[in-house]
C-alpha positions as CSV (number, residue, x, y, z in Angstrom):
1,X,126.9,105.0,102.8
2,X,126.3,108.6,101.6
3,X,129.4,111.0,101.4
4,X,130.1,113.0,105.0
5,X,129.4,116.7,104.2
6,X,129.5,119.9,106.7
7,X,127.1,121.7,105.1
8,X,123.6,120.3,106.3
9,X,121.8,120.8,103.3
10,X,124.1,119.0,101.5
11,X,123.7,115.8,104.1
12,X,119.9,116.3,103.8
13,X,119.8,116.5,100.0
14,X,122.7,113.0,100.0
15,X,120.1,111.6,102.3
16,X,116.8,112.0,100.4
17,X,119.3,110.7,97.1
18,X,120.3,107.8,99.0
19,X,117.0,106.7,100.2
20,X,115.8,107.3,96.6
21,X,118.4,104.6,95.1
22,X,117.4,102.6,98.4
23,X,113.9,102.1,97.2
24,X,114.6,101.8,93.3
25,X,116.3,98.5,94.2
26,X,113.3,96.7,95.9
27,X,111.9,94.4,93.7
28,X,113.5,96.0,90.9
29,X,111.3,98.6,90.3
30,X,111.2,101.9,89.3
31,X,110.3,105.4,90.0
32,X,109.0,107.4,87.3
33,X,111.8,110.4,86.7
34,X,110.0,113.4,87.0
35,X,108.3,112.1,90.1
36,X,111.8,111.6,91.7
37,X,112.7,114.8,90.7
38,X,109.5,116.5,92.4
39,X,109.8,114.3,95.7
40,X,114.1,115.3,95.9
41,X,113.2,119.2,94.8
42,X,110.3,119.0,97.5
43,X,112.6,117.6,100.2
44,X,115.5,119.8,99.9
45,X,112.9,122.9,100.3
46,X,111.3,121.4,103.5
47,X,114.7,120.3,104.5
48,X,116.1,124.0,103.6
49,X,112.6,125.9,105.6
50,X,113.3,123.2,108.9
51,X,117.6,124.1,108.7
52,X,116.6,128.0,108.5
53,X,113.6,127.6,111.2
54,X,116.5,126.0,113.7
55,X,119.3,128.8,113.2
56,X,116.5,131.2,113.7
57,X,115.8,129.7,117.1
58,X,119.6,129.3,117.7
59,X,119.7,132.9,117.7
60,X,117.1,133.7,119.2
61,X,118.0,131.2,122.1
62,X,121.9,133.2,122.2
63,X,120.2,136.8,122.4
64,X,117.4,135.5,125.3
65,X,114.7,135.8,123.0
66,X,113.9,132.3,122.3
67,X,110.1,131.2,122.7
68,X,109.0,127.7,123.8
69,X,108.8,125.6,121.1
70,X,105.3,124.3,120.0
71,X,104.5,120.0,120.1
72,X,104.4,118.4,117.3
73,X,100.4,117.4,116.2
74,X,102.0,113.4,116.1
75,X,101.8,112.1,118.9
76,X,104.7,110.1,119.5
77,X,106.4,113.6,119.7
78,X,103.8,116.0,121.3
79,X,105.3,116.3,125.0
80,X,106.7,119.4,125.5
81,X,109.8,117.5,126.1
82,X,110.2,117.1,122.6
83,X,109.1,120.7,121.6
84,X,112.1,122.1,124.4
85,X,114.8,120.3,123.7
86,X,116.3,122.0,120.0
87,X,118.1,119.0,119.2
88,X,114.5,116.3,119.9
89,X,112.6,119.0,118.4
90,X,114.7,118.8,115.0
91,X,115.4,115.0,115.1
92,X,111.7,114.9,115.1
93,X,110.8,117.0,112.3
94,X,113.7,115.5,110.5
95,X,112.3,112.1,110.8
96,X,108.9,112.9,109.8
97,X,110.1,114.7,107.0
98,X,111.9,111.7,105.7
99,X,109.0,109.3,106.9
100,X,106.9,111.6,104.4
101,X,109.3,111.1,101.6
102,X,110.0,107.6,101.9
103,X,105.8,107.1,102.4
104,X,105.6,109.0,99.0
105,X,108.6,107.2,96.8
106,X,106.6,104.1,97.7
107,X,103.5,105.3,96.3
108,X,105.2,106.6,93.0
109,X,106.7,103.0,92.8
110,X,105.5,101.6,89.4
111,X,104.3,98.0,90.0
112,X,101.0,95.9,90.2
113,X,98.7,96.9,92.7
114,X,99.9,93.9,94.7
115,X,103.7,94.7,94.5
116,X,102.7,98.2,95.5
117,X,100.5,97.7,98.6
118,X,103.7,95.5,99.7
119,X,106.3,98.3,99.0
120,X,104.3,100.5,100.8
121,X,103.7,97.9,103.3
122,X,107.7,97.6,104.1
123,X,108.6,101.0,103.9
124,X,105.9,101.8,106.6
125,X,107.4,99.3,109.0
126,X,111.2,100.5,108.5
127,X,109.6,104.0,108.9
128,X,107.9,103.2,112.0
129,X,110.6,101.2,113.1
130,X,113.0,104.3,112.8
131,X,111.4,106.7,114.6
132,X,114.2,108.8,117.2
133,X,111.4,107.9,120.3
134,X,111.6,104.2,119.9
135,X,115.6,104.8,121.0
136,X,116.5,105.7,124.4
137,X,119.3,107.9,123.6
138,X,116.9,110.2,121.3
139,X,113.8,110.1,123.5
140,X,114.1,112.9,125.8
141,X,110.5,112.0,127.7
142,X,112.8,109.0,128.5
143,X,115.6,110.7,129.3
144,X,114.1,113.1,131.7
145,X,112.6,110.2,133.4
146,X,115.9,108.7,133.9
147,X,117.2,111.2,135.6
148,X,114.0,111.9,137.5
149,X,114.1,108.4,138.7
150,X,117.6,108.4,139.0
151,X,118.2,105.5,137.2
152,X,115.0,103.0,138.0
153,X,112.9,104.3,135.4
154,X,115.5,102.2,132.9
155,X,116.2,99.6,135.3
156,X,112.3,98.5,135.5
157,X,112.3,99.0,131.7
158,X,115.0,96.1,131.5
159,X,112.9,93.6,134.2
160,X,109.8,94.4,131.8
161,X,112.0,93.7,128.7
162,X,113.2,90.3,131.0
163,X,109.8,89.5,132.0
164,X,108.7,89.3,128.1
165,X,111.0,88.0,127.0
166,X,110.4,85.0,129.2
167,X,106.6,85.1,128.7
168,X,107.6,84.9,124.5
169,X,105.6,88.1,123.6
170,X,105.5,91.7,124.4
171,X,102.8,93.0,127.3
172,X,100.2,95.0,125.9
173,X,98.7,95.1,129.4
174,X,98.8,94.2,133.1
175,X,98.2,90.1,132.5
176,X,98.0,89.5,136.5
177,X,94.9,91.9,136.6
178,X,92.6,89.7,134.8
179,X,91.7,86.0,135.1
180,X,88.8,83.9,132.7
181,X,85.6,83.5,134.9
182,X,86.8,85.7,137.8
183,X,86.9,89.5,136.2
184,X,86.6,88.5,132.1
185,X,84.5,86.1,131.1
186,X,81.4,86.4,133.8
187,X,78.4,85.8,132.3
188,X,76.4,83.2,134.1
189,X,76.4,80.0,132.5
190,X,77.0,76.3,132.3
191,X,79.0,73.9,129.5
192,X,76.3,71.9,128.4
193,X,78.3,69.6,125.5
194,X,81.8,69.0,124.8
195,X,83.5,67.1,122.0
196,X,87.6,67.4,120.8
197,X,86.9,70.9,118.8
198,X,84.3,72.8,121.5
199,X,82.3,73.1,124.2
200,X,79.0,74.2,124.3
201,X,78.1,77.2,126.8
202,X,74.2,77.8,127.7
203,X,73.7,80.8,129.7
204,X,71.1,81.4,132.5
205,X,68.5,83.6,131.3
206,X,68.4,86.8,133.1
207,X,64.1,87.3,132.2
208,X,61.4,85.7,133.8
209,X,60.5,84.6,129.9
210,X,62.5,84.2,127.0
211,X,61.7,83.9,123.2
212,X,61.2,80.4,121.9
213,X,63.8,80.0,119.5
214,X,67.4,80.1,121.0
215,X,70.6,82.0,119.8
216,X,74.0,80.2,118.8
217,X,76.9,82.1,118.9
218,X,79.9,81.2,116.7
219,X,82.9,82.9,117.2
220,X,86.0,83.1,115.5
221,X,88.4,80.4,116.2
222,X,91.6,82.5,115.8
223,X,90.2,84.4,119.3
224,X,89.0,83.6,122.6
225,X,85.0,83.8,122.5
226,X,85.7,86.1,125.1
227,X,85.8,89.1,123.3
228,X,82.5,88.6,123.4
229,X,82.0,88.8,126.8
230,X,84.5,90.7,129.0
231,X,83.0,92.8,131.4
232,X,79.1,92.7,132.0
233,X,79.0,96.3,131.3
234,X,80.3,96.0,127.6
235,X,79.4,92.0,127.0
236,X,77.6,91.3,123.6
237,X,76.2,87.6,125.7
238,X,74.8,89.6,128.4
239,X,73.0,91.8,126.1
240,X,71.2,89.4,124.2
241,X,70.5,87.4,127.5
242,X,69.1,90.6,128.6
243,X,66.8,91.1,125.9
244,X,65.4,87.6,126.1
245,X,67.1,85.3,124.0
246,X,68.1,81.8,125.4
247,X,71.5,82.1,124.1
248,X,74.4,79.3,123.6
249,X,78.0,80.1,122.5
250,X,80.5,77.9,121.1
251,X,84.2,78.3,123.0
252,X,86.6,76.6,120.5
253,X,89.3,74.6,122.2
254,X,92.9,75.9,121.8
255,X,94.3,73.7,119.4
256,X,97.5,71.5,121.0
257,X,99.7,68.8,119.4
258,X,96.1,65.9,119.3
259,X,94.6,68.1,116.8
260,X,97.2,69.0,114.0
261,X,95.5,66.7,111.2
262,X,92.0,69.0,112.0
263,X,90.6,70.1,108.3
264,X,88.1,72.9,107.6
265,X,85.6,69.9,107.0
266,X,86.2,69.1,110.8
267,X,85.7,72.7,111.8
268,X,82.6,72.7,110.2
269,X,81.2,69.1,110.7
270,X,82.4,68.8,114.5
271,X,82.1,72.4,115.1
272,X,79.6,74.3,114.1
273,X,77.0,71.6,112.4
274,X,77.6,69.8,115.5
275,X,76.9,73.0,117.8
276,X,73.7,73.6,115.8
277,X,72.5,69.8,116.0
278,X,73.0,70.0,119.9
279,X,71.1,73.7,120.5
280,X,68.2,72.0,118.5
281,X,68.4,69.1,120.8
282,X,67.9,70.6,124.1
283,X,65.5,73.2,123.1
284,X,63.0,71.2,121.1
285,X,63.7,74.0,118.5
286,X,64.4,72.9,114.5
287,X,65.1,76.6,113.5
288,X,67.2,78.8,115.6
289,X,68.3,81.9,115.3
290,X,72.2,82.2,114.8
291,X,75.0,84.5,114.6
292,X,78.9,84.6,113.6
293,X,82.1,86.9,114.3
294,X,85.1,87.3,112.0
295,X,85.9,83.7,110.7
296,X,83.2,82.7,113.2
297,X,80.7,83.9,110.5
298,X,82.7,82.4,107.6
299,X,82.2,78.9,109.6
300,X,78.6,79.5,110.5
301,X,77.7,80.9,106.8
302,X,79.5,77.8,105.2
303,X,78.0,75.2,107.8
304,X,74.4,76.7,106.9
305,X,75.1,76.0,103.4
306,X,76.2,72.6,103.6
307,X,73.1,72.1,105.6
308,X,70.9,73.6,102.5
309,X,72.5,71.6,100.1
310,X,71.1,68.2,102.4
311,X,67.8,70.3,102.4
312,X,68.0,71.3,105.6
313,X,67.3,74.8,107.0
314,X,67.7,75.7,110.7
315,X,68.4,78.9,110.6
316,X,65.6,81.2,111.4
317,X,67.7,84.4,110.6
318,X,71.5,84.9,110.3
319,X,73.8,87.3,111.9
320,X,77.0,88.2,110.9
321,X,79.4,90.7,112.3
322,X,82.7,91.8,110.4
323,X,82.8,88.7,108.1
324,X,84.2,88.3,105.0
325,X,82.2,85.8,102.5
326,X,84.0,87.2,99.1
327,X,87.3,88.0,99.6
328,X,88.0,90.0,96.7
329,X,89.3,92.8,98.8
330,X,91.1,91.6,102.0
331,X,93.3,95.1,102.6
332,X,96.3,94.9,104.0
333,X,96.4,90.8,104.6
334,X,96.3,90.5,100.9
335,X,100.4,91.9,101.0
336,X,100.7,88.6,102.9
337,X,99.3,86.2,100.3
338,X,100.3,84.5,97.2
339,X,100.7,81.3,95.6
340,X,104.6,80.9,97.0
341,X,103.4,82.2,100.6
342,X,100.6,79.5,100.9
343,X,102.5,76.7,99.2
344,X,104.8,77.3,102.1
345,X,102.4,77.0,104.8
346,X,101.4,73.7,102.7
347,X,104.5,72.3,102.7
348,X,105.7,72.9,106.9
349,X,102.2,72.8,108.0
350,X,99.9,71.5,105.7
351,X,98.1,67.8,105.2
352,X,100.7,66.6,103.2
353,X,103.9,68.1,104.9
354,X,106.6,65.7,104.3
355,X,107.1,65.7,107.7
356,X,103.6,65.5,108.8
357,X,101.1,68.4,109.9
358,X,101.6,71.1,112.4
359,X,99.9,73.8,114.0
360,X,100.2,77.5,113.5
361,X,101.2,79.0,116.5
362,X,98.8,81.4,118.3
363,X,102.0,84.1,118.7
364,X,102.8,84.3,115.3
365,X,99.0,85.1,114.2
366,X,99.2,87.3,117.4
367,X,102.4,89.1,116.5
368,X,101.1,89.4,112.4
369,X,98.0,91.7,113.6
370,X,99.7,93.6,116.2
371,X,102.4,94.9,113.2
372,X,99.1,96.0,110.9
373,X,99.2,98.8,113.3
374,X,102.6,98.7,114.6
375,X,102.8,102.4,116.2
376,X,99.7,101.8,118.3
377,X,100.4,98.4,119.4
378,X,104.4,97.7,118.8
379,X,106.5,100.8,119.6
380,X,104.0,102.3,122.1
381,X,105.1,99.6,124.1
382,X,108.9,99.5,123.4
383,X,108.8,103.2,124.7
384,X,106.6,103.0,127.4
385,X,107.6,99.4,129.0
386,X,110.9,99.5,128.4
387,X,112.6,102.8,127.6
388,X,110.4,104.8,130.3
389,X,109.8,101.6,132.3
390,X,106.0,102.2,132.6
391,X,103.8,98.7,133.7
392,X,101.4,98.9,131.1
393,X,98.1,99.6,132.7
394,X,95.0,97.3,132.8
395,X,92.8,96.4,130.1
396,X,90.5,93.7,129.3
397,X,90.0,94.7,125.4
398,X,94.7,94.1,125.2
399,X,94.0,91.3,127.7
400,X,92.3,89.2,125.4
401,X,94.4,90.7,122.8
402,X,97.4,88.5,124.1
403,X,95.7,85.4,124.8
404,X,96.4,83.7,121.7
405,X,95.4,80.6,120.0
406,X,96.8,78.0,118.0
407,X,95.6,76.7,114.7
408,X,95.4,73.1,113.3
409,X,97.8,73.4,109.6
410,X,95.3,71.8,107.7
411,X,92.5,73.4,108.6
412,X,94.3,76.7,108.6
413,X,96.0,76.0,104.7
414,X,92.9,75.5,103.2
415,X,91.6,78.5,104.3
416,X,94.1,80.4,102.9
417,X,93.7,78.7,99.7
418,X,90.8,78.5,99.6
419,X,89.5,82.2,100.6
420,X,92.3,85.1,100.4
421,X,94.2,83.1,97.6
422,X,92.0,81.8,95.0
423,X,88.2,83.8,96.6
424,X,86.6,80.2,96.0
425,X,83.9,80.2,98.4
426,X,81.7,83.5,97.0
427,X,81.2,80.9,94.0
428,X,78.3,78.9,94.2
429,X,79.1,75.2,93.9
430,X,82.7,75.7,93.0
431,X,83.7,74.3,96.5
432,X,82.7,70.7,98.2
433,X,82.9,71.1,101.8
434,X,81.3,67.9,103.9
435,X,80.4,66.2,100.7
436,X,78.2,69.0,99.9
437,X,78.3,72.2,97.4
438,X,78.7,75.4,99.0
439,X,76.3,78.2,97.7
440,X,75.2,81.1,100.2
441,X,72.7,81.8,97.8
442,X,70.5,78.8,99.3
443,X,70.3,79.6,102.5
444,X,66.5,81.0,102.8
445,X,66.7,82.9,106.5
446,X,67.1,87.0,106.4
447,X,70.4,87.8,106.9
448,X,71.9,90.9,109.0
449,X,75.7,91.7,107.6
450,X,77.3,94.3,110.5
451,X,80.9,96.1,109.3
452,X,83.1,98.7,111.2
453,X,84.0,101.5,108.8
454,X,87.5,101.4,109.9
455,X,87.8,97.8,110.1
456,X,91.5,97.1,109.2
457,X,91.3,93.4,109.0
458,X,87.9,93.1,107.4
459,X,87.1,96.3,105.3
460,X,84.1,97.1,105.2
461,X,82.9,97.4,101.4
462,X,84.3,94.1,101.8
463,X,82.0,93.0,103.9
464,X,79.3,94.7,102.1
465,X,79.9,92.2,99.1
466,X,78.4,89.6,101.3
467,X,74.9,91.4,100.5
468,X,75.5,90.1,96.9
469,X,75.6,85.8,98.1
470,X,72.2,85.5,99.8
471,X,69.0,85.6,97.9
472,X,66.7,86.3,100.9
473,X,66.3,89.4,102.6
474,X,69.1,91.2,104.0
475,X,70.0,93.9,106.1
476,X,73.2,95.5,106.0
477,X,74.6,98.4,108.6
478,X,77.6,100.2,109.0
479,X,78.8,101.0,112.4
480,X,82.1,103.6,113.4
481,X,85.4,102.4,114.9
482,X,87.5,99.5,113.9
483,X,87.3,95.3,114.2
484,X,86.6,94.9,117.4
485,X,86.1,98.4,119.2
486,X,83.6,99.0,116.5
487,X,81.3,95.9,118.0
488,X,81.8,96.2,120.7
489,X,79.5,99.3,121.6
490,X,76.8,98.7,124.3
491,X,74.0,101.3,123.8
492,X,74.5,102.1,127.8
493,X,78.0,103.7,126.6
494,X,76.1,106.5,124.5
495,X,79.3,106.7,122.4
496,X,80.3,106.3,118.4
497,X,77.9,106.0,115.7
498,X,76.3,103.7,112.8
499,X,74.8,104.0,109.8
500,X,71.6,102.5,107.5
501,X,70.2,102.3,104.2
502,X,67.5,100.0,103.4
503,X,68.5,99.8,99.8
504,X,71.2,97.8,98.9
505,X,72.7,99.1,95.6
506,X,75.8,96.6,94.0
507,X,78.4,99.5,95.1
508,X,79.4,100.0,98.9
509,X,80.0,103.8,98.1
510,X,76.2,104.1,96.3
511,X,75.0,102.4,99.7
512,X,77.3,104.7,101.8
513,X,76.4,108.3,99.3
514,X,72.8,106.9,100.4
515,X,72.7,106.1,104.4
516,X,71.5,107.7,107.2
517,X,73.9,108.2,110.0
518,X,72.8,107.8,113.8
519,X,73.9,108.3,116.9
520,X,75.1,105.2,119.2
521,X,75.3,102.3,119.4
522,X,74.1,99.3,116.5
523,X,73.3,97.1,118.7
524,X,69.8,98.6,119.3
525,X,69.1,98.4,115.4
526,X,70.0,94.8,115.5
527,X,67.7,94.6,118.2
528,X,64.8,95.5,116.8
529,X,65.8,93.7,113.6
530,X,66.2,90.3,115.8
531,X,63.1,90.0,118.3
532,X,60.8,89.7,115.6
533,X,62.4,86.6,114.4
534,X,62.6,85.6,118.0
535,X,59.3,84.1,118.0
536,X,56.8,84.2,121.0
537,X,57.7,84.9,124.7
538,X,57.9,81.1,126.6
539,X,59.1,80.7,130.1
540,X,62.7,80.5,130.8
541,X,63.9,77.0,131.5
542,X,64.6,76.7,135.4
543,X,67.5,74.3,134.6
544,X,70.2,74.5,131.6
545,X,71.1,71.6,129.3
546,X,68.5,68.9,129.2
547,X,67.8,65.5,130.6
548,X,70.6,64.0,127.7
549,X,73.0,67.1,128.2
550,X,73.5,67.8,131.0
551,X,75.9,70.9,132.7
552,X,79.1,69.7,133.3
553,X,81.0,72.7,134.6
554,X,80.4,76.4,135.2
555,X,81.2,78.8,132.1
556,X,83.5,79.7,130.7
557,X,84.9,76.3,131.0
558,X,88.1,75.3,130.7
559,X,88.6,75.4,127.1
560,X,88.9,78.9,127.0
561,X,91.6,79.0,129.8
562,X,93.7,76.7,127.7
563,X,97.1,78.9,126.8
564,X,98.6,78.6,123.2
């Protein structure tokens, strides 16, 4: 504890000392001297300008000549609220002036890039963490409402609190809005196969014709498939049913206590090989034209290998949005991965657990992404459920944020290994998966690689190394936003932006320095890449499935209702 002073600058200057020694002791570690000695000179003057800046005001406010205070540009702080209250106003400044301090010790930490990215990862969550709105006490928008609501405003807070608490996870939105296949979910469709790992969804073509060859959808199987699909207004399904593609869409099952011994072979021989076998089947297609999300497209592009390494070659053009093939930059995951953390997850969850394999719960993978941004989708709840008692208002996007899935411990250790540990799979027959080598590089159909330039879970010069693996022709395209807000852009929404280059230098910057930026939406560029490779225009099927598959229930089938 630092020494109890009267003189403010004094307790300012003891702080920024004691959260200097504070951070030299992590990892044992060091600050450079003279950077320490800038960083403590620099606080006590910006600690020294905000002291001065509130007796001014003081005085002013005791003569009658005080002015309303201005809001702060963050906006955790930018009610006026905040800005009228003196003591708010200065517990906010004072915070974000030690937020900036403790944000810039960590980044003159000397370290490996590794050790550093996880300093700075730590101090960002005690900084957030510590921020005087997350407290009721300190929060004076939550204050006022108190005494506004006389009370209920903190009362309602504390049934929310109760409510989550009960429901094991923190409400991003109103849950009892939505329901799978009533308001999310909608597209018209039937399950056409099941087996243990998926069901099969077809989806009634909305075109008097449709191209010949058929679409497969494989989505990620740490997510819903509905993300996909939420409203018909926004659904990437709908779209390509609307432009003519006889499309099918794998809907994982959510993993329960049967499928703990599941493998990544399993995920790709029963999954997506399987999925790919059956969409040939009941169109009478061989090559089809297919398309993968997140790990989605890490499954589909590994399946396709294994299926070029047996000579085989059904797809007629690949797809893949925000995928990472080459892991060599995974940005802020890597902090959570090294050769202790996975041997961990080996040993508890893993093949050869000594006491047998488990599953990764849904929640935990939930509750890992929601801290990458902890501000936006943490403590913007904390404040506004709880300490204001606000019901969070309805949205599909946080709907299926929440609706988590489980993950078999096998299947979900080697893929750590395997990819953000040891970057295996960018190397051409280094890895056997089915029995087979894996090399992108023989896969012969055009690939087109999508990213999201503020992609926070898949970067997107990241994703741009996946131009590198396939030796056919490619087509890479940036579009604006972030992981999931970024593809999700229907054209009809006129809103964000993309970019394109048709050359595809080795460097993501030289591709970037080189692009031309348009307006809206990507989809309409993959569009027009797509209905070429479509083939010709055949009338749509009057019934889905075929004679041996037959439709067993309306989509979205209950796979996807399954709760982790």
């Amino acid at each position: 504890m630092t020494k109890t002073t009267a003189n403010p600058l004094e307790a300012m200057a003891a702080q920024a000392n004691a959260m200097t020694d504070q951070l030299k002791t992590l990892s044992g570690l060091n600050v450079p001297m003279d950077a320490l000695t800038k960083l403590q000179a620099d606080y006590v003057n910006q600690a020294t300008a905000l002291w001065n800046d509130a007796l001014a005001n003081a005085a002013k406010t005791s003569s009658g000549q005080a002015e309303a205070g201005k809001p702060l540009a963050d906006k955790r702080f930018a009610s006026q609220a905040w800005a009228q209250n003196p003591m708010a106003a200065m517990s906010a400044q004072t915070y974000l002036l030690n937020a900036r301090t403790m944000m810039q010790l960590a980044e003159a930490v000397q370290g490996d890039a590794k050790t550093k990215a996880r300093i700075r990862f730590a101090v960002q969550q005690l900084v957030d963490a510590a921020s005087p709105a997350n407290f009721l006490a300190l929060n004076p928008d939550a204050l006022n409402k108190a005494i506004e609501t006389k009370g209920q405003s903190i009362a309602h807070g504390m049934q929310l609190l109760l409510q989550d608490i009960g429901k094991g996870h923190m409400s991003q939105t109103d849950e009892s809005v939505f329901e799978v296949g009533r308001n999310v979910a909608t597209t018209a469709g039937s399950v056409v196969f099941e087996n243990e790992l998926f069901q099969l969804i077809e989806y009634k073509p909305l075109s008097a014709k449709v191209h010949e060859r058929p679409m497969l959808f494989v989505p990620p199987c740490i997510n819903k498939y509905y993300i996909l699909d939420l409203q018909p207004e926004n659904s990437v399904i709908r779209y390509t049913v609307e432009q003519g593609h006889r499309t099918f869409v794998v809907s994982w099952r959510n993993p329960d206590e049967s499928m703990v011994a599941k493998t990544w072979d399993d995920y790709i021989a029963q999954g997506a090989l399987e999925a790919i076998r059956v969409v040939q089947d009941i169109t009478g297609q061989d090559s089809i034209n297919t398309l993968g999300f997140c790990v989605g497209g890490t499954i589909l592009a590994t399946a396709l290998a294994v299926l070029a390494a047996r000579g085989e070659q059904p797809a007629h053009s690949v797809t893949l949005l925000t995928t990472l093939l080459d892991f060599s930059d995974t940005g802020i995951l890597d902090v959570f991965v090294d050769e202790p953390s996975v041997q961990l997850r080996e040993m508890t969850l893993g093949a050869d657990a000594p006491n047998g394999p488990g599953l990764l719960k849904g929640q935990e993978l939930a509750t890992t992404f929601s801290f990458l941004r902890p501000n936006d989708l943490v403590w913007n709840y904390v404040v506004g459920n709880y300490l204001k008692g606000e019901d969070p208002p309805p949205f599909d996007l946080l709907y299926w944020n929440g609706d988590s899935t489980n993950l078999p411990g096998p299947m979900y250790c080697w893929y750590l290994r395997h990819t953000y540990l040891q970057n295996d799979l960018k190397q051409a027959n280094k890895l056997n998966v089915c029995g087979e080598p894996v090399d992108f590089g023989a896969i012969k159909a055009p690939v087109f690689i999508y990213a999201s330039r503020e992609d926070h879970i898949v970067p997107w010069n990241a994703a741009y190394l996946s131009t590198a693996l396939f030796k056919g022709k490619k087509r890479f395209v940036l579009g604006a936003s972030g992981h999931i807000a970024g593809v999700i852009n229907p054209p009809s929404k006129g809103k964000r932006n993309y970019w394109v280059n048709d050359k595809l230098p080795a460097k993501a910057s030289d591709w970037f320095a080189g692009a031309t930026e348009k307006p809206g939406s990507w989809w309409t560029d993959w569009t027009a890449w797509l209905t070429p490779l479509g083939g010709k225009l055949v009338p749509a099927p009057k019934v889905l499935g075929s004679r041996e598959y037959k439709p067993t229930e309306a989509a979205p089938g209950r796979y996807v209702k399954a709760k982790a």
